[in-house]
C-alpha positions as CSV (number, residue, x, y, z in Angstrom):
1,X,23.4,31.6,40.6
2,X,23.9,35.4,41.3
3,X,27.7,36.5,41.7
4,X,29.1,39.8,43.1
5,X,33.0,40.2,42.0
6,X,35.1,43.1,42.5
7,X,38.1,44.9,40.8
8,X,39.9,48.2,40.7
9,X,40.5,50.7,38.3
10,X,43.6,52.7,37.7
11,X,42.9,56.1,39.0
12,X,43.0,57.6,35.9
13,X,40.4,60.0,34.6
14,X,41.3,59.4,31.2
15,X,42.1,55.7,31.8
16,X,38.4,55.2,33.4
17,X,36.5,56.9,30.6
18,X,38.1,54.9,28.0
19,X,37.3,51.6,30.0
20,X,33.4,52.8,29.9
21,X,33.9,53.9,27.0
22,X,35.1,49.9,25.4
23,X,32.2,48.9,27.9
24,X,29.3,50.3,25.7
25,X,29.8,48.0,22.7
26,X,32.5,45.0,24.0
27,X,33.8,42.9,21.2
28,X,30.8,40.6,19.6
29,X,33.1,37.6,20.3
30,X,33.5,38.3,23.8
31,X,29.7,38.6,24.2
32,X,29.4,35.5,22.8
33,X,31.5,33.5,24.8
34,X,30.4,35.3,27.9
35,X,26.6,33.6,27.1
36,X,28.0,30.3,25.8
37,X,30.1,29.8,29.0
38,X,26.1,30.1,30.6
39,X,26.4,33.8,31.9
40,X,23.1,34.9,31.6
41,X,23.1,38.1,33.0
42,X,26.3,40.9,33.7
43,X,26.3,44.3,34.8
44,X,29.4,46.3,35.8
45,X,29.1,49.1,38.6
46,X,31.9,51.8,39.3
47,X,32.0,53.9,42.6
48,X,35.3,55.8,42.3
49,X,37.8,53.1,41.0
50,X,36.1,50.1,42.1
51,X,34.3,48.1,40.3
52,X,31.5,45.6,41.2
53,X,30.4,43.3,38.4
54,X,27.4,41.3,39.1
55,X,26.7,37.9,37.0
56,X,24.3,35.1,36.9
57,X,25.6,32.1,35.7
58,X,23.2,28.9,34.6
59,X,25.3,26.5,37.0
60,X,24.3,23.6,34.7
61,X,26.5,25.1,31.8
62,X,29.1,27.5,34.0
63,X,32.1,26.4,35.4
64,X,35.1,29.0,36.9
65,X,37.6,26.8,35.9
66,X,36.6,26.3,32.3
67,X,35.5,29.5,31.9
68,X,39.5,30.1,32.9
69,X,40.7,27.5,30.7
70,X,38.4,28.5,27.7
71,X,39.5,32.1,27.9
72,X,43.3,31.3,28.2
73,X,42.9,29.3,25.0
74,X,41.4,31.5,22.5
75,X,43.4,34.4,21.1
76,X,40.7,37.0,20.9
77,X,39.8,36.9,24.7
78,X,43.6,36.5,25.7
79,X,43.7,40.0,23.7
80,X,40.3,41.8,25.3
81,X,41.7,40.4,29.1
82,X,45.3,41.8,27.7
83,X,44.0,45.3,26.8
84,X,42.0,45.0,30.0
85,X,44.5,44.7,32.2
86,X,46.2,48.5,31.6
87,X,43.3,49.6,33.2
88,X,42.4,47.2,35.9
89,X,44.7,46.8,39.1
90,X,43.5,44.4,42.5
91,X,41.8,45.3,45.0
92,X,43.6,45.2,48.5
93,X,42.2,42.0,49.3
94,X,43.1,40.3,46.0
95,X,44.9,36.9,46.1
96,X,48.5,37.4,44.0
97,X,47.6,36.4,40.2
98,X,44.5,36.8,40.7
99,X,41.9,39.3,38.5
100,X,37.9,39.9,39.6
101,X,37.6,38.3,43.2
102,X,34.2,37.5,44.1
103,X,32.9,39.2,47.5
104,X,31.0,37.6,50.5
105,X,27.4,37.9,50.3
106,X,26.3,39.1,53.9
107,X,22.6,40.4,53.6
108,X,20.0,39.1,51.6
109,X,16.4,40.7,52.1
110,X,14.7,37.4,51.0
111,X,15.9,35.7,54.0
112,X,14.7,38.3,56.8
113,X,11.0,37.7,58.3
């Protein structure tokens, strides 16, 4: 399944280039459980201080709600969504404790005649 989640970014010059910059090479144990939770794909975007992270998941192996619980269990991804989080801030439209919200999908060219 293809997924379209959105987050914002301090608006920080120096804060945003050092977010890319930990983006080139994440941490090998975060890769790893990103494809063993059955992400298959993920690419992050950035127009200004938004963020739009696109994933496809193999819905046979993903889950949200493990993928929660797995991550709030292991100490090395508690640390990476730690550090994460002095750059990251919600979006307006963000539900309170909430992180990455996934956005409505409301055109699709596949579907049109």
């Amino acid at each position: 399944m293809r997924r379209c989640l959105m987050l914002d970014l301090k608006d920080s010059p120096d804060l945003i280039a050092e977010y890319e910059s930990m983006h080139r090479e994440i941490w090998p144990e975060v890769a790893n459980y990103l494809r063993t939770q059955g992400i298959t794909r993920m690419e992050i975007f950035r127009l200004g201080t938004r963020l739009c992270m696109m994933m496809e998941t193999d819905d046979a192996i993903f889950s949200a709600q493990r993928f929660a619980d797995a991550e709030a269990n292991d100490p090395v991804l508690t640390k990476w969504q730690d550090l994460m989080s002095t750059f990251q801030t919600p979006t307006p439209w963000t539900p309170p404790g909430e992180k990455w919200v996934e956005s409505a999908l409301i055109f699709d060219l596949s579907q049109q005649p």
